[in-house]
MMTF fields as JSON, N, C-alpha, C and O atoms, coordinates in Angstrom:
{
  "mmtfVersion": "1.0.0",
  "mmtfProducer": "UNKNOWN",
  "numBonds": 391,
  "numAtoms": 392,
  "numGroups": 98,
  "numChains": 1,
  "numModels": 1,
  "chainsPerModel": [1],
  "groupsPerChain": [98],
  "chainIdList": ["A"],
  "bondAtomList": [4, 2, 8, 6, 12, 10, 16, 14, 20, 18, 24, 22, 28, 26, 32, 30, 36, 34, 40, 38, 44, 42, 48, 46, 52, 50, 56, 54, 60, 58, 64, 62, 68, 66, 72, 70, 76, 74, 80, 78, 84, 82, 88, 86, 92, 90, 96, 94, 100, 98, 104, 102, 108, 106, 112, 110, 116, 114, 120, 118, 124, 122, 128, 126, 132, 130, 136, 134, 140, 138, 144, 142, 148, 146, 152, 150, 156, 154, 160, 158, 164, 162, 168, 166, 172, 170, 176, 174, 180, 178, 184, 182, 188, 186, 192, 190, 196, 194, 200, 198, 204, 202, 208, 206, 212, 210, 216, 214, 220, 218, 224, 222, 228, 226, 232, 230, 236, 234, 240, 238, 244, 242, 248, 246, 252, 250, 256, 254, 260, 258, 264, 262, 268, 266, 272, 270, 276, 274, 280, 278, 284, 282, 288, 286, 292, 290, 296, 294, 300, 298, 304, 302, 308, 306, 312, 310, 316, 314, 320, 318, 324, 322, 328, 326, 332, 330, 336, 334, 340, 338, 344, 342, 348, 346, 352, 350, 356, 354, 360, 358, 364, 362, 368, 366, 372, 370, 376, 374, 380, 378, 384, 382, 388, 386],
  "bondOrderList": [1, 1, 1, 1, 1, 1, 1, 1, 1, 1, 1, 1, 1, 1, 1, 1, 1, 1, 1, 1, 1, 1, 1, 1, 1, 1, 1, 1, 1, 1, 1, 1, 1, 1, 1, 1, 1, 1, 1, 1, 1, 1, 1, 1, 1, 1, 1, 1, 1, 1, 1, 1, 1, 1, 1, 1, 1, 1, 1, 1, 1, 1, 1, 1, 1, 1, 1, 1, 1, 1, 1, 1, 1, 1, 1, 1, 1, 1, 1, 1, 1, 1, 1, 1, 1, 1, 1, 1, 1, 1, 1, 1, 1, 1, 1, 1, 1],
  "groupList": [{"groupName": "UNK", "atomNameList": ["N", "CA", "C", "O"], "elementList": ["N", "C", "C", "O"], "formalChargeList": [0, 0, 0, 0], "bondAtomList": [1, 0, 2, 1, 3, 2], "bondOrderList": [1, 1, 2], "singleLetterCode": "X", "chemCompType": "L-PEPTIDE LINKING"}],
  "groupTypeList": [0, 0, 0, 0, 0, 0, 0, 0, 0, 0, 0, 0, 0, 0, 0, 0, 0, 0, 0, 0, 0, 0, 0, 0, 0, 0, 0, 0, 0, 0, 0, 0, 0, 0, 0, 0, 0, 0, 0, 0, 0, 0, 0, 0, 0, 0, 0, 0, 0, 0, 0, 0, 0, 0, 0, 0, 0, 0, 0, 0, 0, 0, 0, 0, 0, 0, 0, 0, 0, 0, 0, 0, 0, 0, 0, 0, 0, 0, 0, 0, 0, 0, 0, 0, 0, 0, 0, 0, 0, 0, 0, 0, 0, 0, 0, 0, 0, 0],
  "groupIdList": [1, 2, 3, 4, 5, 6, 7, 8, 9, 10, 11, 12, 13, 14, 15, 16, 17, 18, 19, 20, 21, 22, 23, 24, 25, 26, 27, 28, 29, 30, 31, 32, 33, 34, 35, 36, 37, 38, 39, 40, 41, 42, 43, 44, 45, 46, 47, 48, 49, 50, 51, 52, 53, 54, 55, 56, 57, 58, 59, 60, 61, 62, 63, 64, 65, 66, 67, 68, 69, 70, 71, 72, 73, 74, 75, 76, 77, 78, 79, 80, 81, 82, 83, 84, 85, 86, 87, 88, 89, 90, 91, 92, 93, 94, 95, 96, 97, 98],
  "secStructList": [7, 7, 2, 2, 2, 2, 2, 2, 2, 2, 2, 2, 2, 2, 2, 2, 2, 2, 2, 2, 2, 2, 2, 2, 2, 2, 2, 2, 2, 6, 6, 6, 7, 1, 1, 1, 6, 6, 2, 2, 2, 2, 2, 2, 2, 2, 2, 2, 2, 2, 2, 2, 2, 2, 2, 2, 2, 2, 2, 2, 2, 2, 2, 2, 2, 2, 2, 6, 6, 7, 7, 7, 2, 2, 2, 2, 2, 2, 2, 2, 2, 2, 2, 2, 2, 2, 2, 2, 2, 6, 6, 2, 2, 2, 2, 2, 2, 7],
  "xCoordList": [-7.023, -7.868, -8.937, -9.479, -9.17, -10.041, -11.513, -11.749, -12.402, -13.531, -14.7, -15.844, -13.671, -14.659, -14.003, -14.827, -12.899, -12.537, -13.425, -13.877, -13.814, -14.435, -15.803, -16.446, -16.47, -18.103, -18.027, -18.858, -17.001, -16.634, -16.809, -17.661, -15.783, -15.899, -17.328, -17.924, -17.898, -18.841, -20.203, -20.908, -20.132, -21.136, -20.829, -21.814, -19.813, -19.303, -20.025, -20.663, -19.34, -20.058, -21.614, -22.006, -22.479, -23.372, -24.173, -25.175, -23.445, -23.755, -23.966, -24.908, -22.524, -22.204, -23.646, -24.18, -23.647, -24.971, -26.831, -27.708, -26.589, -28.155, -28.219, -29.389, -27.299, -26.907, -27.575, -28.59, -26.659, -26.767, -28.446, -29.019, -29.064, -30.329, -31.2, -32.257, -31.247, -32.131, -32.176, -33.222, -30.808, -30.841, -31.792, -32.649, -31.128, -31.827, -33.109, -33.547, -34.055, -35.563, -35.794, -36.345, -35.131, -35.457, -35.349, -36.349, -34.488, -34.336, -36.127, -36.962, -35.943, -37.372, -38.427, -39.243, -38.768, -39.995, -39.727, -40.814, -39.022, -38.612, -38.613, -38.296, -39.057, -38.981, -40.391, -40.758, -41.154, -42.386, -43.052, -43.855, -42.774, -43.323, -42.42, -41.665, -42.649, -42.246, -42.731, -42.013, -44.551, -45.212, -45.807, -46.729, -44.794, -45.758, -45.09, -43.881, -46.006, -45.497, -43.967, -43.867, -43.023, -41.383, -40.962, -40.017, -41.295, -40.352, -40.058, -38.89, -41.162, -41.088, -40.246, -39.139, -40.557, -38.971, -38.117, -37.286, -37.583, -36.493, -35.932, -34.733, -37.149, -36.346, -35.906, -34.765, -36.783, -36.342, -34.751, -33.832, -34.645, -33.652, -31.942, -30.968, -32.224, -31.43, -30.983, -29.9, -32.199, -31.608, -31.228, -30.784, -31.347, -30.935, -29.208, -28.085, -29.828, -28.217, -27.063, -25.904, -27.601, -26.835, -25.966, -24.797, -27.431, -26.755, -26.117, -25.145, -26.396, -25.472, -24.248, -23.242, -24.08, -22.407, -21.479, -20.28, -22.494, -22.275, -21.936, -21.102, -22.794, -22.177, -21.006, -20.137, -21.041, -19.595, -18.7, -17.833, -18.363, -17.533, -16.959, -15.827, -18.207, -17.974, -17.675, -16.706, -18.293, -17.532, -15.904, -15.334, -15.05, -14.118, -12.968, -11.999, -13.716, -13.355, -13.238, -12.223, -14.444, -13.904, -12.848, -12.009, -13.163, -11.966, -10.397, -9.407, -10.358, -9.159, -8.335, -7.192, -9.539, -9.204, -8.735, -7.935, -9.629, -9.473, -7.791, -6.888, -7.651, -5.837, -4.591, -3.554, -5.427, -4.395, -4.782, -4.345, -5.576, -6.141, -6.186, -5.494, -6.909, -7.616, -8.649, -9.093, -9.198, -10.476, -11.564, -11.593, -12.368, -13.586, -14.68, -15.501, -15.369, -16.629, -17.271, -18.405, -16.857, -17.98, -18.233, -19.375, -17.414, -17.362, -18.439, -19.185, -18.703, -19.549, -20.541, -21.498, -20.679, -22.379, -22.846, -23.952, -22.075, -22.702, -22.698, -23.298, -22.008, -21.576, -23.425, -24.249, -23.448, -24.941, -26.118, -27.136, -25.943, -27.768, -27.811, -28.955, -26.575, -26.344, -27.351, -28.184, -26.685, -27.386, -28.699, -29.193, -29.196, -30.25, -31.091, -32.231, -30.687, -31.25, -31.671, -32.683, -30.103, -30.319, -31.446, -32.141, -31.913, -32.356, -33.763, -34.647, -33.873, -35.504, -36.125, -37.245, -35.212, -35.215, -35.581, -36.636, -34.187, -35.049, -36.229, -36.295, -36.963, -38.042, -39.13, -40.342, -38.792, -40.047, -40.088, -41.109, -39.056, -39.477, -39.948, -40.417, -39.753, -39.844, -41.654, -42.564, -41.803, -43.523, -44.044, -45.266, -43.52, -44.564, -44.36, -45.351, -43.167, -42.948, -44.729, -45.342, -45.012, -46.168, -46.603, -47.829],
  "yCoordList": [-22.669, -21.647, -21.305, -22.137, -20.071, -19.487, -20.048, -20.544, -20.062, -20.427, -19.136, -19.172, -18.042, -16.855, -16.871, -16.464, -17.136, -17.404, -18.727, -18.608, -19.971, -20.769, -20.748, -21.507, -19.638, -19.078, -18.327, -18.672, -17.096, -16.597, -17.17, -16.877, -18.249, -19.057, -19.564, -19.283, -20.267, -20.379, -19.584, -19.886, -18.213, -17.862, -17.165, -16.832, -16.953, -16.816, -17.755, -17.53, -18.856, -19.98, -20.302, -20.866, -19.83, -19.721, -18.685, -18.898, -17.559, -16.534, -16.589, -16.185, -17.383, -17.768, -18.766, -18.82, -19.299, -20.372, -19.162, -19.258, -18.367, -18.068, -16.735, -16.462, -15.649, -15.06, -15.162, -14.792, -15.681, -16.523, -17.287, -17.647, -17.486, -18.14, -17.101, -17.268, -16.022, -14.719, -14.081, -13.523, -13.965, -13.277, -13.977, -13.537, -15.252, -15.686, -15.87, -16.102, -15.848, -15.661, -14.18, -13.907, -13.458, -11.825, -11.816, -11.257, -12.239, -12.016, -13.011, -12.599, -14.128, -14.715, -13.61, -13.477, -12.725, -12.45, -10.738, -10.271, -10.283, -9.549, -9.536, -8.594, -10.84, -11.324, -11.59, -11.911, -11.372, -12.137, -13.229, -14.014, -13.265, -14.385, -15.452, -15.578, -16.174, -17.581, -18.773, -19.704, -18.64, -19.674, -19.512, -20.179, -18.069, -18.083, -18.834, -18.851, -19.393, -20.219, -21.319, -22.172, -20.913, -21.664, -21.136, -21.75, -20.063, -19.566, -20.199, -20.125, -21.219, -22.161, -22.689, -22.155, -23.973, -24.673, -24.257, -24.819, -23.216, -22.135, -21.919, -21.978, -21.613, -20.738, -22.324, -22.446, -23.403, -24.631, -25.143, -25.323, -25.304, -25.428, -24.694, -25.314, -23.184, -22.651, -23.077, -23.487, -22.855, -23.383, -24.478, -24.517, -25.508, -27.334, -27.163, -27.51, -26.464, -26.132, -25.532, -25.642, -24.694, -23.711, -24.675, -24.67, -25.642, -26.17, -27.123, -27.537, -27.781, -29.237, -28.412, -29.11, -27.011, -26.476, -26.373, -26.65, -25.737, -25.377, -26.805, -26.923, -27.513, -29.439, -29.389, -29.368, -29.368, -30.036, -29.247, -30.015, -27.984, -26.809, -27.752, -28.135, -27.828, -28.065, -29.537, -29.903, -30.323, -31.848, -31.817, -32.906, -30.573, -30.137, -30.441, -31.2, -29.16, -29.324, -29.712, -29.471, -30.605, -31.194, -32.674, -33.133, -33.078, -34.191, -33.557, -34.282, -32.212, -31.611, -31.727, -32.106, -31.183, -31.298, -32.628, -32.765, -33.549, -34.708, -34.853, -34.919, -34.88, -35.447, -34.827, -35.199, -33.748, -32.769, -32.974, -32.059, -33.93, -34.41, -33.076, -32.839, -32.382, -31.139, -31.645, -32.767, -30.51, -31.139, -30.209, -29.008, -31.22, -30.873, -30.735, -30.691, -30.598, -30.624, -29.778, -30.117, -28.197, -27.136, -27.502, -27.201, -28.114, -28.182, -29.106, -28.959, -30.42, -31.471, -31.044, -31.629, -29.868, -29.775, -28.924, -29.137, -27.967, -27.226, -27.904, -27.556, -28.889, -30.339, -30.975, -30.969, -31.414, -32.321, -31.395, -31.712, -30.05, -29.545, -28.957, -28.635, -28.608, -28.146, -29.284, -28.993, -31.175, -31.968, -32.665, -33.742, -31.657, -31.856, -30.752, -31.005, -29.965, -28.687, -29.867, -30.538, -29.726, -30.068, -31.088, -31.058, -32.101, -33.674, -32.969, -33.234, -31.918, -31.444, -30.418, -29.948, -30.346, -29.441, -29.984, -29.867, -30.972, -31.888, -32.982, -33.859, -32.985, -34.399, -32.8, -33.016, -31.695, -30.994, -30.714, -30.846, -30.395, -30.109, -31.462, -31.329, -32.768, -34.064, -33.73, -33.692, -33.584, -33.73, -32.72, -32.739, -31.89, -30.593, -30.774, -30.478, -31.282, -31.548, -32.624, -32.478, -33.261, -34.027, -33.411, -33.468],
  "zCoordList": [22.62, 22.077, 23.113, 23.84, 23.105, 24.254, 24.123, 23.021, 24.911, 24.512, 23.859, 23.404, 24.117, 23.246, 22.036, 21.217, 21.446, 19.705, 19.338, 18.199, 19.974, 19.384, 19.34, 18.615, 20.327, 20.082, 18.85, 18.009, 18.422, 17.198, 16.083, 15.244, 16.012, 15.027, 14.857, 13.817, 15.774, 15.218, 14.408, 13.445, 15.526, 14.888, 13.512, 12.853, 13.094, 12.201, 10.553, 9.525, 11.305, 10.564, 10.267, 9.246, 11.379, 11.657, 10.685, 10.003, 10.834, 9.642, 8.267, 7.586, 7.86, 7.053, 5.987, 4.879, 7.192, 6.689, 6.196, 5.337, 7.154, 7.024, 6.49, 6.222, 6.188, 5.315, 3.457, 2.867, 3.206, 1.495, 1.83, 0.802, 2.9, 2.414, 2.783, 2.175, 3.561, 3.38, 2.43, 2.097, 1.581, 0.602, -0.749, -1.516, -0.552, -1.352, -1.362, -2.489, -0.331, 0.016, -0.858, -1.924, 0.093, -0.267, -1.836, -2.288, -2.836, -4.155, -5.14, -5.945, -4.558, -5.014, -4.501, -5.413, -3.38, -2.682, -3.866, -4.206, -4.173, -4.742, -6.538, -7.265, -6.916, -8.021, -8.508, -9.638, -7.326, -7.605, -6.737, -7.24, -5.667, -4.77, -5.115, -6.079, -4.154, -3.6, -4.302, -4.667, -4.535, -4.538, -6.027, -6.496, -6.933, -7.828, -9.105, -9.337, -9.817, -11.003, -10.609, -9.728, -11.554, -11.071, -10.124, -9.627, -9.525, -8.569, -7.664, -7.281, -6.843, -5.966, -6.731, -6.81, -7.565, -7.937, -8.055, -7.342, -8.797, -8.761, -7.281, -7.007, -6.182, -5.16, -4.485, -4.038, -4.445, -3.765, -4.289, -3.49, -5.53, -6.5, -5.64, -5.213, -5.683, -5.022, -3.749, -3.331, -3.19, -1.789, -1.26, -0.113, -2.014, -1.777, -2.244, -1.876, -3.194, -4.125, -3.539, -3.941, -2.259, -1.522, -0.302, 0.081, 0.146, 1.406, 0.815, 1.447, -0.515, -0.412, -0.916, -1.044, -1.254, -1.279, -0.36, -0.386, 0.853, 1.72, 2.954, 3.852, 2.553, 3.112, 3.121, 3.993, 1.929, 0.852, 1.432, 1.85, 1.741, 1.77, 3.704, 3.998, 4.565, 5.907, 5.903, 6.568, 5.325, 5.149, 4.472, 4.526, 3.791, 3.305, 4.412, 4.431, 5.658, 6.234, 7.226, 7.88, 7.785, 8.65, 8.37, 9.145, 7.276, 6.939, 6.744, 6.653, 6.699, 6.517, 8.084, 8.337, 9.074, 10.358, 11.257, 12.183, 10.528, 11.049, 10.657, 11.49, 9.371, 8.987, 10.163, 10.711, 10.1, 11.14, 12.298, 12.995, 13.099, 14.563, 15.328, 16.318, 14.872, 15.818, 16.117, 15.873, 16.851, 17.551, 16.73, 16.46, 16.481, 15.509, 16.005, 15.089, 17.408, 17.953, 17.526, 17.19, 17.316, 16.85, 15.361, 15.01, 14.321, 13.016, 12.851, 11.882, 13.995, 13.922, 13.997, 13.491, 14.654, 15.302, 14.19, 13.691, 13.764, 12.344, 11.163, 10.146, 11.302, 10.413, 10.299, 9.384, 11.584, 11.359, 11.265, 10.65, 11.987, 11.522, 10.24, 9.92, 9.048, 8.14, 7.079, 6.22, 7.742, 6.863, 7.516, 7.185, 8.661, 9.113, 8.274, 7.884, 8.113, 7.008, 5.845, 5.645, 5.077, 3.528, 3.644, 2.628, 4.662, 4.19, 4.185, 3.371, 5.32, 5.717, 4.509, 4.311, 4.014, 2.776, 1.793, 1.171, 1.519, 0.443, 0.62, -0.241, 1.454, 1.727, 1.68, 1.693, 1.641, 2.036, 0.33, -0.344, -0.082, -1.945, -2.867, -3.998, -2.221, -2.847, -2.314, -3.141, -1.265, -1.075, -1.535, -1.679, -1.796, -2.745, -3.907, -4.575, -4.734, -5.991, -6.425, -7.482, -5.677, -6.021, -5.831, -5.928]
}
């Protein structure tokens, strides 16, 4: 595979990821703010909710890849900052929740 189909792919993937979480900003900021009343929990809610799908969806596949011994390096790297997201995500709503 060329190395310009596997920049593709990624940013693809890449998209994929930050897409669904603008929108979802834009629909809370559109709703009424961010910070006002539930919306914060609400909009935090969503978005923890989004990436641990979105985990799940790329942990899918990269164990799919693994069975089939392809090579998984771009899947890893969107693999770990995806659950470098979710963890920073969730430790930042656990300290505002107090």
């Amino acid at each position: 595979m060329s190395n310009l189909k596997k920049q593709q792919k990624l940013i693809i993937r890449l998209l994929l990821l930050i897409i669904p979480i603008v929108l979802i900003t834009a629909w809370f900021l559109h709703d009424g703010g961010i910070l006002s009343g539930y919306n914060f929990l609400y909009y935090w809610i969503w978005i923890i909710g989004f990436l641990t799908v979105f985990d799940a969806i790329l942990i899918a596949i990269i164990l799919y890849k693994n069975i089939n011994r392809k090579n998984t390096r771009e899947d890893n790297r969107i693999f770990y900052i995806c659950t470098l997201l979710l963890t920073g995500s969730l430790l930042y709503f656990l300290i505002n929740l107090n």
